[in-house]
ZADO-1210 file (C-alpha; in nm, 4 decimals, padded with zeros to 6 digits):
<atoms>
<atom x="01.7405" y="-01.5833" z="04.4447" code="UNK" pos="1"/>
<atom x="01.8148" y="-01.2666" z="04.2457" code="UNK" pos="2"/>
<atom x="02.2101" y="-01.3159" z="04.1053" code="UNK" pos="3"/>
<atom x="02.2367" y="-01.0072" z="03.8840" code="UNK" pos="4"/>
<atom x="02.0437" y="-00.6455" z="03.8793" code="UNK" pos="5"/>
<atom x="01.9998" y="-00.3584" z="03.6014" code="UNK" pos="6"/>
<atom x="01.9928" y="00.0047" z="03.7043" code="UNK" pos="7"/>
<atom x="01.9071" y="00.2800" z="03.5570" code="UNK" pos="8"/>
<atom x="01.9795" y="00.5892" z="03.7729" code="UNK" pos="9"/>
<atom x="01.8292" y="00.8868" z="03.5458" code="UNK" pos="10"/>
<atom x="01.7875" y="01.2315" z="03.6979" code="UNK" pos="11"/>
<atom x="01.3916" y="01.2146" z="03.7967" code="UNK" pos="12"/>
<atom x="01.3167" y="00.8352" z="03.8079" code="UNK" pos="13"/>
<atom x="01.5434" y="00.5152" z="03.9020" code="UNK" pos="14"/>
<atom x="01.4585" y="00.2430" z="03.7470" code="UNK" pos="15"/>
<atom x="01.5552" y="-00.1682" z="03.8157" code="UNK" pos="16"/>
<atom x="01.5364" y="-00.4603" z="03.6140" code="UNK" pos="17"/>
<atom x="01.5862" y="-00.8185" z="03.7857" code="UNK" pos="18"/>
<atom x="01.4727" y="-01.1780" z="03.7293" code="UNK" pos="19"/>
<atom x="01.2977" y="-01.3431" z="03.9961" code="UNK" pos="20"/>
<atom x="01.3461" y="-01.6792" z="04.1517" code="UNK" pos="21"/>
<atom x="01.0051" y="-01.7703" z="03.9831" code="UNK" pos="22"/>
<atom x="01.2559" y="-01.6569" z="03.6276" code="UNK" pos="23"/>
<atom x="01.0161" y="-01.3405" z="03.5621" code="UNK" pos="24"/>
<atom x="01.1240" y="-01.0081" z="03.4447" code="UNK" pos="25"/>
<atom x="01.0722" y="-00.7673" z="03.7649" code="UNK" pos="26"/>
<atom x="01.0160" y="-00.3956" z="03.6892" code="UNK" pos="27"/>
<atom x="01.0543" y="-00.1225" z="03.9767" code="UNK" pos="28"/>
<atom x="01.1058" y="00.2478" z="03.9955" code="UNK" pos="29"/>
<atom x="01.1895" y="00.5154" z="04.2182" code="UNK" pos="30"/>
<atom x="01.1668" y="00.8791" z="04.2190" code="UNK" pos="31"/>
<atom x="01.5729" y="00.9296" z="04.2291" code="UNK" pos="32"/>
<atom x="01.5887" y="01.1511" z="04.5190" code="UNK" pos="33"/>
<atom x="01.5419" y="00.8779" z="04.7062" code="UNK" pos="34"/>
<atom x="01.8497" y="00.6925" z="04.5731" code="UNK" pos="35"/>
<atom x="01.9121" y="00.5752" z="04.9569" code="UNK" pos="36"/>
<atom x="01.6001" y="00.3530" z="04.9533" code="UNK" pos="37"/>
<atom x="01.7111" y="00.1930" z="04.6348" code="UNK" pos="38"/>
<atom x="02.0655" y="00.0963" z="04.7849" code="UNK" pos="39"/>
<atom x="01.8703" y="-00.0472" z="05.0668" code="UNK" pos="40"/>
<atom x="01.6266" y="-00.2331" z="04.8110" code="UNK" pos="41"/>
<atom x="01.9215" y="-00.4168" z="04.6159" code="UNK" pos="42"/>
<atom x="02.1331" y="-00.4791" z="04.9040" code="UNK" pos="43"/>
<atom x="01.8519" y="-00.6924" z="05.0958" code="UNK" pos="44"/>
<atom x="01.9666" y="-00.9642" z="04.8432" code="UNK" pos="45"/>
<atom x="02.2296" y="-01.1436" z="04.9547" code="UNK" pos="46"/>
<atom x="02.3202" y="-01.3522" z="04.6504" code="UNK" pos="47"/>
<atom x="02.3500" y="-01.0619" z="04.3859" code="UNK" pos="48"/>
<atom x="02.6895" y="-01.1187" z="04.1775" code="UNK" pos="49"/>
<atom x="02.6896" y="-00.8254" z="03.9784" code="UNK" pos="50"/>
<atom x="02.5214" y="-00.4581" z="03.8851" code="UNK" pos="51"/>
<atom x="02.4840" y="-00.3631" z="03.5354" code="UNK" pos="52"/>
<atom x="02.4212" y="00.0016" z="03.6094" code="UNK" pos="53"/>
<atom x="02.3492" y="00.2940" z="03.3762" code="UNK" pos="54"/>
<atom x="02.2249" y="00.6872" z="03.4154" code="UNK" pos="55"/>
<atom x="02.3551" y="01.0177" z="03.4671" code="UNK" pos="56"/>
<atom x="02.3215" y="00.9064" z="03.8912" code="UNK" pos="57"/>
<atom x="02.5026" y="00.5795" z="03.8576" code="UNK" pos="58"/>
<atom x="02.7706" y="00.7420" z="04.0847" code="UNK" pos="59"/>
<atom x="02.5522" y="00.8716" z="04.3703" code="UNK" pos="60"/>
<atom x="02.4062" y="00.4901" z="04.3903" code="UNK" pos="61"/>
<atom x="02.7434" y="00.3861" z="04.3875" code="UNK" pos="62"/>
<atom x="02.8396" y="00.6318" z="04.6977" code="UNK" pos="63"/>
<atom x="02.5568" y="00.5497" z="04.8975" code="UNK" pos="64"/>
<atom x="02.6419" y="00.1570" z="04.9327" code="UNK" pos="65"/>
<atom x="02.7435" y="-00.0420" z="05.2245" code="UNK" pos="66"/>
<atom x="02.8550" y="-00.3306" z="05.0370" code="UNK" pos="67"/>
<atom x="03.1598" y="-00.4110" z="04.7649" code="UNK" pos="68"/>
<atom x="02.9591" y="-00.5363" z="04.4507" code="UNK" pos="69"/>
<atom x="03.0934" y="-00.6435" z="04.1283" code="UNK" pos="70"/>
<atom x="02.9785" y="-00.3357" z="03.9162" code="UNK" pos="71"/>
<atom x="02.9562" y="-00.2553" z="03.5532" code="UNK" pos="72"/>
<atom x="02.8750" y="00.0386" z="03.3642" code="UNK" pos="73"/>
<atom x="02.7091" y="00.1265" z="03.0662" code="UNK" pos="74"/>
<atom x="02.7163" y="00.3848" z="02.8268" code="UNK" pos="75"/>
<atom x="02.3502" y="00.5456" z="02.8340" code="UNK" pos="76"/>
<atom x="02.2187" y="00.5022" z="02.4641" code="UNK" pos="77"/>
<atom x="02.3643" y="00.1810" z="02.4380" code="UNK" pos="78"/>
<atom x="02.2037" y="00.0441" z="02.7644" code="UNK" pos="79"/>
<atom x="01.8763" y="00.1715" z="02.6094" code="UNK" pos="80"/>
<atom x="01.9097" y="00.0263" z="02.2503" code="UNK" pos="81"/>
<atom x="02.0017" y="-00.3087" z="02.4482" code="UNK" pos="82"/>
<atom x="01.6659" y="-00.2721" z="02.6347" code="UNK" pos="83"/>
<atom x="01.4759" y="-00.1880" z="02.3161" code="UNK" pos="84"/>
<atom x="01.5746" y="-00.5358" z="02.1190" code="UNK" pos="85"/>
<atom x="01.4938" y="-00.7156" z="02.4468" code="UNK" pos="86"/>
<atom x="01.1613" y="-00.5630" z="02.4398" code="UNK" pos="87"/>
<atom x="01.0739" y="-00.6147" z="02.0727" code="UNK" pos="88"/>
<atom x="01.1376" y="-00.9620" z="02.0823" code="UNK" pos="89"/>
<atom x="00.9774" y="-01.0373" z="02.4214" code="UNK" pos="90"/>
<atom x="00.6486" y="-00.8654" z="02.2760" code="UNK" pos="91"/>
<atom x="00.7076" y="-01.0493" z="01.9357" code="UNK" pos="92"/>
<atom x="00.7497" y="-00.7291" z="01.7115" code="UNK" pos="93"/>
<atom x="01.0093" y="-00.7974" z="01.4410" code="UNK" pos="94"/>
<atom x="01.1421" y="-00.4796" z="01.2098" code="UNK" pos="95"/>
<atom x="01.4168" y="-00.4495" z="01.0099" code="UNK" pos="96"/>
<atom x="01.4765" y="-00.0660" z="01.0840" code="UNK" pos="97"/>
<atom x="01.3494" y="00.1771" z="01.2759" code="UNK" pos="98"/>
<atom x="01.4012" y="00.5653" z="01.4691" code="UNK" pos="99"/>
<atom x="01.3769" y="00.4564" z="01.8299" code="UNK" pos="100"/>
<atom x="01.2785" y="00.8002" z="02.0124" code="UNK" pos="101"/>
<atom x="01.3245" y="00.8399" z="02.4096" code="UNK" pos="102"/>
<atom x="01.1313" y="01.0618" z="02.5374" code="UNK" pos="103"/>
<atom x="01.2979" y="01.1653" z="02.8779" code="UNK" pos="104"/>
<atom x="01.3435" y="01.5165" z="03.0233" code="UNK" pos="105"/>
<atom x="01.4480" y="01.6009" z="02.6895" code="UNK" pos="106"/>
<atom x="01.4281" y="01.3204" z="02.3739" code="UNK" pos="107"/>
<atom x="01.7034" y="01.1310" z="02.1751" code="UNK" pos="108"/>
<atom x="01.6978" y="00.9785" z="01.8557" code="UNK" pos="109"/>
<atom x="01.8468" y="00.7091" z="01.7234" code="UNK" pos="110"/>
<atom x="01.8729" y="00.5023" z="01.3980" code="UNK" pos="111"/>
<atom x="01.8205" y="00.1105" z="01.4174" code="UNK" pos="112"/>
<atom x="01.9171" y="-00.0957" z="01.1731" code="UNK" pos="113"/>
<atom x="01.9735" y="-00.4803" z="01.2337" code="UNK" pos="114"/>
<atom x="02.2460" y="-00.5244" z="01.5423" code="UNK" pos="115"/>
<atom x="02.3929" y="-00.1320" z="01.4867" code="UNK" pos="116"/>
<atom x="02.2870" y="00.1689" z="01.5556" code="UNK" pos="117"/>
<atom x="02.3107" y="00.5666" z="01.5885" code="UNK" pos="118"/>
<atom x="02.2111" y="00.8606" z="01.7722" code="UNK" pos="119"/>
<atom x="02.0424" y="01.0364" z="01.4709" code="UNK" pos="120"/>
<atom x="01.9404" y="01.3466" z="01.6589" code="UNK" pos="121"/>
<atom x="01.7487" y="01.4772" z="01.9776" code="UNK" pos="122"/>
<atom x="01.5781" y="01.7920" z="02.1435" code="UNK" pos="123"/>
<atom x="01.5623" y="01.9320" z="02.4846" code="UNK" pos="124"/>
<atom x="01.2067" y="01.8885" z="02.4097" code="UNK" pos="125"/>
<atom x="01.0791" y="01.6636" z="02.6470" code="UNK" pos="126"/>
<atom x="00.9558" y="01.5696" z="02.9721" code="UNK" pos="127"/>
<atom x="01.1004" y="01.8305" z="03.1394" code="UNK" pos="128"/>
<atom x="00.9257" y="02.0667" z="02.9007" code="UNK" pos="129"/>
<atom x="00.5819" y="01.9310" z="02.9770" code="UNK" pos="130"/>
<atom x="00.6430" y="01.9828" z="03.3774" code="UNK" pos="131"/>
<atom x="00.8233" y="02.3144" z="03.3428" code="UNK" pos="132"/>
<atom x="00.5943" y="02.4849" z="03.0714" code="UNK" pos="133"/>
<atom x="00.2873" y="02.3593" z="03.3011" code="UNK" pos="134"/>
<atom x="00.4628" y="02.4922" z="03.6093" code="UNK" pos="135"/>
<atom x="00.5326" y="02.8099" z="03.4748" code="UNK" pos="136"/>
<atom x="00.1412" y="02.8544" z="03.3193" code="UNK" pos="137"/>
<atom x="-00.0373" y="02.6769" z="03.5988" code="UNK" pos="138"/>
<atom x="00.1703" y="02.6858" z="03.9256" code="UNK" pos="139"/>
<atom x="00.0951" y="02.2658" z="03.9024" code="UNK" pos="140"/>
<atom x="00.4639" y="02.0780" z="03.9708" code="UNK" pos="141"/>
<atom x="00.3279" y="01.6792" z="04.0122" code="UNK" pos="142"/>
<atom x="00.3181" y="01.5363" z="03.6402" code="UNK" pos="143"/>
<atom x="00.0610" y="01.3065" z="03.7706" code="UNK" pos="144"/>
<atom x="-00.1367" y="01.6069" z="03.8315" code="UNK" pos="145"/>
<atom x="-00.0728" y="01.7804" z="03.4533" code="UNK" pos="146"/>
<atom x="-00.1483" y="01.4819" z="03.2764" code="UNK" pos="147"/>
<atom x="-00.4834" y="01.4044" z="03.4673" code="UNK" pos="148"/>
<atom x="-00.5792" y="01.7778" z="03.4157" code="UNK" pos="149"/>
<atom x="-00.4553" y="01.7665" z="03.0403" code="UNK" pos="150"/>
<atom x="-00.6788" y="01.4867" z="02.9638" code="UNK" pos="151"/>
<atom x="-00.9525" y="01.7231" z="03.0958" code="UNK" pos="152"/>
<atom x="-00.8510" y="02.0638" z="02.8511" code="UNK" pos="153"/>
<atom x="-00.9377" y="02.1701" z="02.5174" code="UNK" pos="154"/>
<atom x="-00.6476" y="02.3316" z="02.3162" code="UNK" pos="155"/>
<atom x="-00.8898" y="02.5129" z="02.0544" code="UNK" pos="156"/>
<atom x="-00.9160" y="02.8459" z="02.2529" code="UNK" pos="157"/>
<atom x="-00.5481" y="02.8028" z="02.2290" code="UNK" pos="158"/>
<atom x="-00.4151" y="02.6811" z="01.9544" code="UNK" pos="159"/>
<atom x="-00.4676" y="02.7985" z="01.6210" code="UNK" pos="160"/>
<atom x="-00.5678" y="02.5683" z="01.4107" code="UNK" pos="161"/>
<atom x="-00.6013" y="02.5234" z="01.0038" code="UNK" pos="162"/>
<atom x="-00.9314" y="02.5783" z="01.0320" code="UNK" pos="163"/>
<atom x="-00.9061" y="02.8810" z="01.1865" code="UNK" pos="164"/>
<atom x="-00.7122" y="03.0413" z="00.8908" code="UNK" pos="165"/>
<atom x="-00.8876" y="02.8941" z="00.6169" code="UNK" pos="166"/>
<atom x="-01.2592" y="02.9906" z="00.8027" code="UNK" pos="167"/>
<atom x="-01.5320" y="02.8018" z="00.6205" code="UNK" pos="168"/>
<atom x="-01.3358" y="02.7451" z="00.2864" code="UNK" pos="169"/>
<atom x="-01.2179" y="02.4517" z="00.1302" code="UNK" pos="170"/>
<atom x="-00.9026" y="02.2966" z="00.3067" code="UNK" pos="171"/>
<atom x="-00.6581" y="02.1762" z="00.0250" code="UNK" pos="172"/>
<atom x="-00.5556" y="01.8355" z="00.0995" code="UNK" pos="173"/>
<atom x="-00.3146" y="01.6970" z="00.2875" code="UNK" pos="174"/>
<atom x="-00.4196" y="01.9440" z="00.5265" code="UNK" pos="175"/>
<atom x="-00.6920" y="01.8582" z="00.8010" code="UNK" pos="176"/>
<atom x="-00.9176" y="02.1355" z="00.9789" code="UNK" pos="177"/>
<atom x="-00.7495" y="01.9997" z="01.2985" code="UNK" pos="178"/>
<atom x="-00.4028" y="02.0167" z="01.2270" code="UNK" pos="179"/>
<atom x="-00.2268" y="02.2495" z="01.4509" code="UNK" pos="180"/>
<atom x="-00.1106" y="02.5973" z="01.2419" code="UNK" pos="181"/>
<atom x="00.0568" y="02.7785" z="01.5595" code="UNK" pos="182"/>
<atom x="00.0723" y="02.6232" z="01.8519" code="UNK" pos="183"/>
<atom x="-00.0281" y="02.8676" z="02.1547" code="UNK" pos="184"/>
<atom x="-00.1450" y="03.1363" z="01.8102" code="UNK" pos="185"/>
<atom x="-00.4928" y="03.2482" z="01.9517" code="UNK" pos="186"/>
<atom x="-00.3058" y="03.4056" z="02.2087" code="UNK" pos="187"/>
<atom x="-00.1267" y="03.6546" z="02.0493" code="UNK" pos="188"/>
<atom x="-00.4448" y="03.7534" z="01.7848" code="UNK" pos="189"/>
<atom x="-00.7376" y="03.8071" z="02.0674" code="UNK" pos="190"/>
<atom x="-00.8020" y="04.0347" z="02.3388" code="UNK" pos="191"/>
<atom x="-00.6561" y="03.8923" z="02.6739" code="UNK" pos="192"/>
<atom x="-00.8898" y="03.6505" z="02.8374" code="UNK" pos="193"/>
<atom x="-00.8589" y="03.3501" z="03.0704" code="UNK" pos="194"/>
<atom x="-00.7880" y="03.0283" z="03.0247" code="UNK" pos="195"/>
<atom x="-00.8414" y="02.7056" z="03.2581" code="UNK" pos="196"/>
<atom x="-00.5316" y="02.5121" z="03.3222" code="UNK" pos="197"/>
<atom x="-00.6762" y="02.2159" z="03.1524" code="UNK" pos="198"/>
<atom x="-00.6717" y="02.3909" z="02.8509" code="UNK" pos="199"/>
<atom x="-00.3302" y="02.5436" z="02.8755" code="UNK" pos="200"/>
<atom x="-00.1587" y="02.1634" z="03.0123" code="UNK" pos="201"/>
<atom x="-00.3575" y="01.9955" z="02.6642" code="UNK" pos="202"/>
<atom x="-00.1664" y="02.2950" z="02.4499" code="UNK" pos="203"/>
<atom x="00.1574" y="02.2293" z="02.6153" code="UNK" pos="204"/>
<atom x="00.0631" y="01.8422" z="02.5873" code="UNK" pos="205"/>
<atom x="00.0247" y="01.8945" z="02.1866" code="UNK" pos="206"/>
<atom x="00.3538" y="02.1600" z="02.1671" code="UNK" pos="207"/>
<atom x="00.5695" y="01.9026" z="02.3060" code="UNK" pos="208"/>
<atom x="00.4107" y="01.6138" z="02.1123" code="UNK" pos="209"/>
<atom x="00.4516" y="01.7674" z="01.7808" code="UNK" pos="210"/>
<atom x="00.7671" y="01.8773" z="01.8508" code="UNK" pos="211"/>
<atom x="00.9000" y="01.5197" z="01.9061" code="UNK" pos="212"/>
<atom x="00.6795" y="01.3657" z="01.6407" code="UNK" pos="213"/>
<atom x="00.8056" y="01.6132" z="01.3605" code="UNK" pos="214"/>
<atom x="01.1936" y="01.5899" z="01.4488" code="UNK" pos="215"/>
<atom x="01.1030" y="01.2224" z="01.4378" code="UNK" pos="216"/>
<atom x="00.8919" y="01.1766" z="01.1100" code="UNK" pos="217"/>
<atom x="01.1953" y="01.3726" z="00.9878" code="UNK" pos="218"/>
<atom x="01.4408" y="01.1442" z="01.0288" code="UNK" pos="219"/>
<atom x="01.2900" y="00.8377" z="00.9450" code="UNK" pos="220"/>
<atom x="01.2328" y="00.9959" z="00.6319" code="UNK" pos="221"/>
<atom x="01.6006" y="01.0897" z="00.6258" code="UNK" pos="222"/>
<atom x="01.7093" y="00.7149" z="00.6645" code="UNK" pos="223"/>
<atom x="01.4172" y="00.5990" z="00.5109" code="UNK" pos="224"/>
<atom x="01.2132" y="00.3670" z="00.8613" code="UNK" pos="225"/>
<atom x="00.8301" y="00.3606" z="00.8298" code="UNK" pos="226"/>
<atom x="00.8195" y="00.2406" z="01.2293" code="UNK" pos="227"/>
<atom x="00.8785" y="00.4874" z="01.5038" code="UNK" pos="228"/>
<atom x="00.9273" y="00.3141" z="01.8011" code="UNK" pos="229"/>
<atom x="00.8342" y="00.5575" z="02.1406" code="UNK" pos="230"/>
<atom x="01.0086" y="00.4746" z="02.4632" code="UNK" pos="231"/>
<atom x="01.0534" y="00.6435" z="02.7855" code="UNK" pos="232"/>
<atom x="00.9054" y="00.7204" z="03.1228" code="UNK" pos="233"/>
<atom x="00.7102" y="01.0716" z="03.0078" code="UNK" pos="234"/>
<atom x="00.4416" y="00.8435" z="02.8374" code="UNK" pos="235"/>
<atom x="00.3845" y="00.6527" z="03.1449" code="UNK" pos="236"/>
<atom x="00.0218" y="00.8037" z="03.2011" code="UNK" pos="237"/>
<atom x="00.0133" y="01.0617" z="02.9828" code="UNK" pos="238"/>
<atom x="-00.2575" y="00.9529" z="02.7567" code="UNK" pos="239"/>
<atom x="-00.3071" y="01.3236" z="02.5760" code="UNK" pos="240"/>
<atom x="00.0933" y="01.3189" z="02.4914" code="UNK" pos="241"/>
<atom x="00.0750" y="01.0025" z="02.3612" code="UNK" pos="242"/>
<atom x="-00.2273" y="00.9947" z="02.1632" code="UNK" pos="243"/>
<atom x="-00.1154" y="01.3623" z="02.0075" code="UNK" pos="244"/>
<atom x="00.2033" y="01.1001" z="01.9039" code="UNK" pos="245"/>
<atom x="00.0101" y="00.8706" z="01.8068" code="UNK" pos="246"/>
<atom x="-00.2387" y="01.0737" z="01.5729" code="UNK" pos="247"/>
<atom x="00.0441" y="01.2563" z="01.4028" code="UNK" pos="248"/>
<atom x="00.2495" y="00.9617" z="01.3681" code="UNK" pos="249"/>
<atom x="-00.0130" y="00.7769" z="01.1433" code="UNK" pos="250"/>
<atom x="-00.1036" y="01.1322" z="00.9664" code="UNK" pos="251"/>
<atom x="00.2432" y="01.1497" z="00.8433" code="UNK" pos="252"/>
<atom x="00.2232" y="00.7987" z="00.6789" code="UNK" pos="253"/>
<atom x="00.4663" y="00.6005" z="00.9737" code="UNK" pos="254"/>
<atom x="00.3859" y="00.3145" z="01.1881" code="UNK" pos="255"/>
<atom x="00.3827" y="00.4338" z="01.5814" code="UNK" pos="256"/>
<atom x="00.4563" y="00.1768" z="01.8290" code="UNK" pos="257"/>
<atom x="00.4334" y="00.2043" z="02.1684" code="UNK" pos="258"/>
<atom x="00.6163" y="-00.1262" z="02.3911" code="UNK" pos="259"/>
<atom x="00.4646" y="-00.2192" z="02.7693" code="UNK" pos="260"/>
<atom x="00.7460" y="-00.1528" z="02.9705" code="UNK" pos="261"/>
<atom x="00.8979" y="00.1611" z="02.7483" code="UNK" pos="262"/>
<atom x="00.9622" y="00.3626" z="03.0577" code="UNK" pos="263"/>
<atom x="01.2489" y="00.0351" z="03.1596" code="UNK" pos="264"/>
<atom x="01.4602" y="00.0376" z="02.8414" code="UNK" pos="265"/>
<atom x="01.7612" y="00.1524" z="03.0526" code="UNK" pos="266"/>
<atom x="01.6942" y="-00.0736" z="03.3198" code="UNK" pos="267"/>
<atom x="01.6324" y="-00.3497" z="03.0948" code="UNK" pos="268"/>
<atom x="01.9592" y="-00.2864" z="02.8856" code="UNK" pos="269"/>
<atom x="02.1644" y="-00.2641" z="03.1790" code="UNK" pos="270"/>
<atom x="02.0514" y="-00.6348" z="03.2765" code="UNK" pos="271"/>
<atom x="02.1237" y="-00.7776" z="02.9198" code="UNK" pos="272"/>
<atom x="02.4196" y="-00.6312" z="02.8964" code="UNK" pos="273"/>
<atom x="02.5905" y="-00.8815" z="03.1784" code="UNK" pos="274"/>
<atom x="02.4802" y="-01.1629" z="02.9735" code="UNK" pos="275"/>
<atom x="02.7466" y="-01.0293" z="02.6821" code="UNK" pos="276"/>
</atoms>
């Protein structure tokens, strides 16, 4: 018997969040273009009181149903931050503080301390970037597709790396011979040549990494968090994005961490916030 539902209508995925009969935390997702076959899914239970519902679609779910339910709505980030401390505890991580970065189309920022917390910055950086930069280079359009063939590429032909300008001399520290000194920068210093679309989706794989790891680093250092916590649906099966995250997380002296069901925040929020 399934009382109350979480929803998170965002503009590529729709995501739910429900407790089973069995009292387990149920996780489901649909590509949100097909927003009618989610009505259909949460209006096959009979016994649902109330919707806690969230996402820049909220409204087209609400348009498309064929039954009065007791609805309510919650502001985006605060849906997610919800999620967030229901995750942490469920998976037993405990902090203090932290930058909780959700990486979406694009990626916002925010700054947790205790039971408050800020948006402390963002960039259209994002998701969207990694499809439309890997569209644009490799005619590919699935993300399934770019991540599989980004896990294939090397960005070295690519990318210019520290290596590359120092060339056989000694690297002053804290640099490292693989650190990225312009992304994309062998490009525009050899002759034309081409270059596989595995190697181009790993490049735009590390562009869009760094981007979000650097604006992040930044601002834990602003409000002084050692833990970054990563959320959102663009890591779902992107291993090269989030190991690039990962790597330059731990370079830059913070503590990465990565929760199961990151991609459900919303979802999850949206739930927990009927219990309030």
């Amino acid at each position: 018997m399934v009382k109350e539902i979480g929803i998170d209508a965002g503009g590529t995925l729709t995501k739910l969040a429900y407790i089973d009969e069995h009292e387990q935390l149920i996780l489901k997702h649909y590509p949100s273009y097909k927003m009618a076959e989610v009505v259909a899914f949460v209006e096959q239970f009979k016994d649902i009181a109330v919707i806690g519902i969230t996402g820049g679609r909220a409204e087209q779910f609400k348009e498309l149903m064929s039954k009065p339910y007791n609805i309510n709505y919650v502001v985006e980030f605060e849906a997610t931050l919800l999620g967030v401390r229901h995750l942490l505890k469920k998976e037993n991580h405990h902090f203090d503080q932290a930058i909780i970065t959700n990486i979406g189309s694009g990626t916002s920022i925010h700054y947790m301390r205790g039971n408050t917390s800020f948006r402390a910055g963002g960039t259209g950086v994002g998701g969207g970037t990694l499809i439309g930069l890997g569209a644009l280079l490799t005619g590919m359009y699935n993300y399934d597709d770019i991540s599989e063939s980004a896990s294939r590429g090397n960005r070295k032909s690519i990318d210019l790396l520290v290596e590359d300008i120092f060339q056989g001399l000694e690297i002053p520290a804290p640099l490292s011979p693989e650190q990225t000194a312009s992304n994309f920068g062998k490009i525009g210093i050899k002759k034309p040549q081409q270059h596989s679309n595995d190697n181009m989706l790993a490049s735009v794989a590390r562009l869009v990494g760094e981007v979000i790891t650097t604006l992040s680093i930044q601002l834990s250092e602003q409000h002084e968090a050692d833990v970054i916590i990563y959320i959102g649906t663009t890591l779902t099966d992107h291993d090269v994005l989030k190991d690039v995250i990962e790597e330059y997380t731990i370079l830059k002296k913070k503590t990465p961490v990565f929760l199961n069901d990151h991609g459900f925040s919303g979802a999850v929020g949206a739930l927990k916030s009927l219990d309030q």
